[in-house]
C-alpha positions in Angstrom: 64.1 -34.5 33.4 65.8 -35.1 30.2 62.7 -37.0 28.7 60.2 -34.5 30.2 62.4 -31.8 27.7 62.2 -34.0 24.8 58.9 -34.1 25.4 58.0 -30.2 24.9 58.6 -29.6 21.2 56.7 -32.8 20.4 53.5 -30.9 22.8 54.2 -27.6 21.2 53.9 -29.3 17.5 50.9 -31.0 18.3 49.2 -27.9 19.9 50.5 -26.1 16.4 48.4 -28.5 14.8 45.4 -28.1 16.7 45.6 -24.3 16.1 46.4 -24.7 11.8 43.2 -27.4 11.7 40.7 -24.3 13.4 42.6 -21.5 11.8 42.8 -22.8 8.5 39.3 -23.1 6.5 40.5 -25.4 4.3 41.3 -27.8 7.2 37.3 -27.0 8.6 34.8 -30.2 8.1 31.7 -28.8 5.8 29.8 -29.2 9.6 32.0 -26.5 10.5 31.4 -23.9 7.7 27.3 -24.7 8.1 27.2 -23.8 11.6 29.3 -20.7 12.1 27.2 -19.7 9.2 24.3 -20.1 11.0 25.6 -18.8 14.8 26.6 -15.4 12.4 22.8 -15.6 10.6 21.3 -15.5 14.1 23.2 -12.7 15.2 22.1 -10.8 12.0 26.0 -10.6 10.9 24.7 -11.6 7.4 28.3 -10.9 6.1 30.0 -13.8 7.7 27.4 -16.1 7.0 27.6 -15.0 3.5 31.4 -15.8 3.5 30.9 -18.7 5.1 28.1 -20.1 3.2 30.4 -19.4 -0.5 33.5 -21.2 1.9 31.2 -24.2 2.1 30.9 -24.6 -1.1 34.3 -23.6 -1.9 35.6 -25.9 0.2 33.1 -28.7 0.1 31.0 -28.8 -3.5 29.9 -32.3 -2.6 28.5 -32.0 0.9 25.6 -32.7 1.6 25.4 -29.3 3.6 26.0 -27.5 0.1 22.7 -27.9 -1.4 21.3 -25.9 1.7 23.6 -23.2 1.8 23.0 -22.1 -1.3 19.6 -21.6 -0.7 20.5 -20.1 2.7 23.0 -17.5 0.7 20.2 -16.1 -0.8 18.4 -15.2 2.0 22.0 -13.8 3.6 22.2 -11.3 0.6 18.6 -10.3 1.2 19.0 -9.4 4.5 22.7 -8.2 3.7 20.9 -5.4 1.1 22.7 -7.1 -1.7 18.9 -7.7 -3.7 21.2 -8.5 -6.9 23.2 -10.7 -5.6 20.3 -12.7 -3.7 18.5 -13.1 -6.9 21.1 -13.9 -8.7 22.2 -16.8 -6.0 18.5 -18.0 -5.4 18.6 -18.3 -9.8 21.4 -20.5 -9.4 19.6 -22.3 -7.1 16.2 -22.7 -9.4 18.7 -24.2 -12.2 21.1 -26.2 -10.1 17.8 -28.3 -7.8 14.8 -27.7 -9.6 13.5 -30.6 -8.2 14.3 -29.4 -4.5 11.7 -29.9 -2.4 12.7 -26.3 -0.9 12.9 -24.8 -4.3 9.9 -22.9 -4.1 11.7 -20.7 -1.4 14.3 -19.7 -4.0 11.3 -18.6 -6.5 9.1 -17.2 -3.4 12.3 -15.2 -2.8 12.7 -13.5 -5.8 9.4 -12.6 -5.8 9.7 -10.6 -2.2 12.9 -9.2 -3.4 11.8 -7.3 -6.2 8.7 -6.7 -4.4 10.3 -5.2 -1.6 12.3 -2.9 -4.4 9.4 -2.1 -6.6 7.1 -0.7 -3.8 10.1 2.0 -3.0 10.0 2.8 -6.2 6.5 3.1 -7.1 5.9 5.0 -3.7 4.3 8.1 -5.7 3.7 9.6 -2.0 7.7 10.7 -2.0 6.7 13.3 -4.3 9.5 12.7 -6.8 9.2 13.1 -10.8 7.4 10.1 -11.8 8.1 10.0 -15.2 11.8 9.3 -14.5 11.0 6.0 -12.5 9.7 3.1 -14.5 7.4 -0.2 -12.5 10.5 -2.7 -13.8 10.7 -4.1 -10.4 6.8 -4.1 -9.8 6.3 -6.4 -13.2 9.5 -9.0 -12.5 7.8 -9.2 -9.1 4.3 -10.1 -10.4 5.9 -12.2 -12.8 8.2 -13.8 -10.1 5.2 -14.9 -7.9 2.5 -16.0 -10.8 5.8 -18.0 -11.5 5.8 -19.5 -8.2 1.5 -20.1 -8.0 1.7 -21.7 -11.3 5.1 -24.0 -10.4 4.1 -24.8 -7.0 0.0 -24.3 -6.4 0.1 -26.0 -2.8 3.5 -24.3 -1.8 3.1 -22.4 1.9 4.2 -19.4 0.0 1.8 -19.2 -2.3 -1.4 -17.3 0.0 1.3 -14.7 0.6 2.3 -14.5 -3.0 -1.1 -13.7 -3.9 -2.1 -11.1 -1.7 1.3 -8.9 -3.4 0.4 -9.6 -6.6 -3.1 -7.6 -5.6 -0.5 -5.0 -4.1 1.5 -5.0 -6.8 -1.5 -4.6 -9.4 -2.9 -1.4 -7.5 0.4 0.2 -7.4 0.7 -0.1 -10.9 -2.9 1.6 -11.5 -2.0 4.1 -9.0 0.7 4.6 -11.2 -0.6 4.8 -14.8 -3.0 7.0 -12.6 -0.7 9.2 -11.9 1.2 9.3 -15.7 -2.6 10.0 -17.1 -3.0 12.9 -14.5 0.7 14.4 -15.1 -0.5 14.1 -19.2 -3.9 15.7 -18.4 -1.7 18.3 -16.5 0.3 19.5 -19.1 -2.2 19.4 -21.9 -1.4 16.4 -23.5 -4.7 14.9 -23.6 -4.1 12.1 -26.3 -1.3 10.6 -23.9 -3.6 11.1 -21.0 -5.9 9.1 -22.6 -3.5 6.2 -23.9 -2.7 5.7 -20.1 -5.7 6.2 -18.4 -7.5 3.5 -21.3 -3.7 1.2 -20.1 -5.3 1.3 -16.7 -8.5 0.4 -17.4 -7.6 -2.5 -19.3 -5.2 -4.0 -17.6 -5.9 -3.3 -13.8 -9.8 -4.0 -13.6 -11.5 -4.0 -10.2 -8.7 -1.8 -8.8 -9.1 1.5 -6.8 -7.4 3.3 -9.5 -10.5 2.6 -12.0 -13.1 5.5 -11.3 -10.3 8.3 -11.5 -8.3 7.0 -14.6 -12.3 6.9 -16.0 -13.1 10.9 -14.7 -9.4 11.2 -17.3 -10.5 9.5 -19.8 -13.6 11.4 -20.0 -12.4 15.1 -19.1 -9.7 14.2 -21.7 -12.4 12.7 -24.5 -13.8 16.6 -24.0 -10.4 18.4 -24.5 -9.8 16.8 -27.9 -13.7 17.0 -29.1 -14.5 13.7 -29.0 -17.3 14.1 -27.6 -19.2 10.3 -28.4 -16.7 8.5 -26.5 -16.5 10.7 -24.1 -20.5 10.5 -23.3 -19.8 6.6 -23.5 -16.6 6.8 -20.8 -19.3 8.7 -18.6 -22.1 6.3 -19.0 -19.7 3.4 -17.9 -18.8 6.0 -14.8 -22.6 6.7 -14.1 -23.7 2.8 -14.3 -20.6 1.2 -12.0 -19.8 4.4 -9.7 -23.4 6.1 -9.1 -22.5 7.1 -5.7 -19.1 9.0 -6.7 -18.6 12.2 -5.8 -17.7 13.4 -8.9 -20.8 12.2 -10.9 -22.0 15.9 -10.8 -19.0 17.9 -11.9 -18.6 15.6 -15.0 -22.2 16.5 -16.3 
């Protein structure tokens, strides 16, 4: 009996142990951090794989599970709604491996984020005053994925990448559509005419074309210019016979 009672603290330390090497982070293996990271990322509790991702790293800078978490942290914070921070880590990323084989993730990434944010705030259909919302998001997206195309031509991200940028160029026209209209609107036909020509120069072959033309002519014929006007509607006649509006404009 005696030795059995000696016997209980030692168990008691040991199990103490066991309990400070779980409890404790900074007794976890870098295994340990990458996997509850990625049980919480497949329960969507992005928060906890964020935290353990930046423990990872905290912990373990020279893992070789570090590389992928902080590419995985990026995607965390996009799914968290924290679009800063997940450009921001997938930027760190870019500089850190630019080599990575996976680094055209981290560019095809920022390129969705700000996509993603720019179509919310080009989304003229909410009705708000467009005039105090500016396509910043739309152009760092473009910019973001002809980034990526030009980087990485054969990346898997690339088809996907494209097909935005069309998005993203049609929104835009929509939306110098729009600023020409509101210009037109309120009489002010030389601004109308700065962004309806801003449309037609810079977003060709997009839906947006015919009507920023029908401004630019209508607006022509408010200020008396009457030449360039008749050349706007000879451009409109030739490309858009069919329009519906070919016999309203004369």
């Amino acid at each position: 009996m005696p030795s059995l009672i000696k016997l209980i603290p030692v168990l008691l330390l040991s199990l103490l142990v066991g309990c400070a090497s779980t409890s404790n982070p900074d007794k976890w293996p870098a295994s340990e951090f990458y996997n509850k990271a990625q049980e919480s990322m497949s329960i969507e509790d992005y928060q906890t794989g964020i935290k353990h991702y930046e423990d990872l790293e905290i912990y373990h800078p020279f893992s070789p599970y570090t590389q992928q978490a902080q590419l995985n942290v990026a995607y965390a914070y996009y799914k968290y709604d924290e679009p800063d921070s997940a450009i921001a880590a997938a930027n760190r990323y870019i500089k850190l491996y630019p080599r990575a084989k996976d680094v055209d993730y981290a560019y095809y990434l920022r390129g969705l984020i700000s996509f993603e944010r720019s179509m919310s705030t080009l989304d003229l259909s909410l009705g708000l005053d467009f005039s105090k919302r500016q396509p910043t998001t739309a152009k760092e997206a473009f910019h973001h994925f002809d980034d990526l195309i030009k980087r990485f031509p054969d990346s898997k991200y690339v088809s996907d990448a494209k097909q935005r940028m069309l998005d993203i160029r049609n929104q835009l026209a929509k939306y110098e559509l729009h600023a020409a209209n509101y210009y037109y609107r309120r009489g002010a036909y030389l601004s109308a005419v700065k962004r309806a020509q801003y449309a037609l120069s810079n977003y060709p072959q997009t839906p947006a074309i015919p009507d920023a033309l029908i401004i630019l002519i209508k607006a022509y014929r408010q200020l008396g210019i009457n030449d360039l006007a008749d050349d706007a509607l000879k451009v409109f006649k030739l490309n858009y016979p069919e329009h519906e509006s070919i016999n309203e404009l004369g």
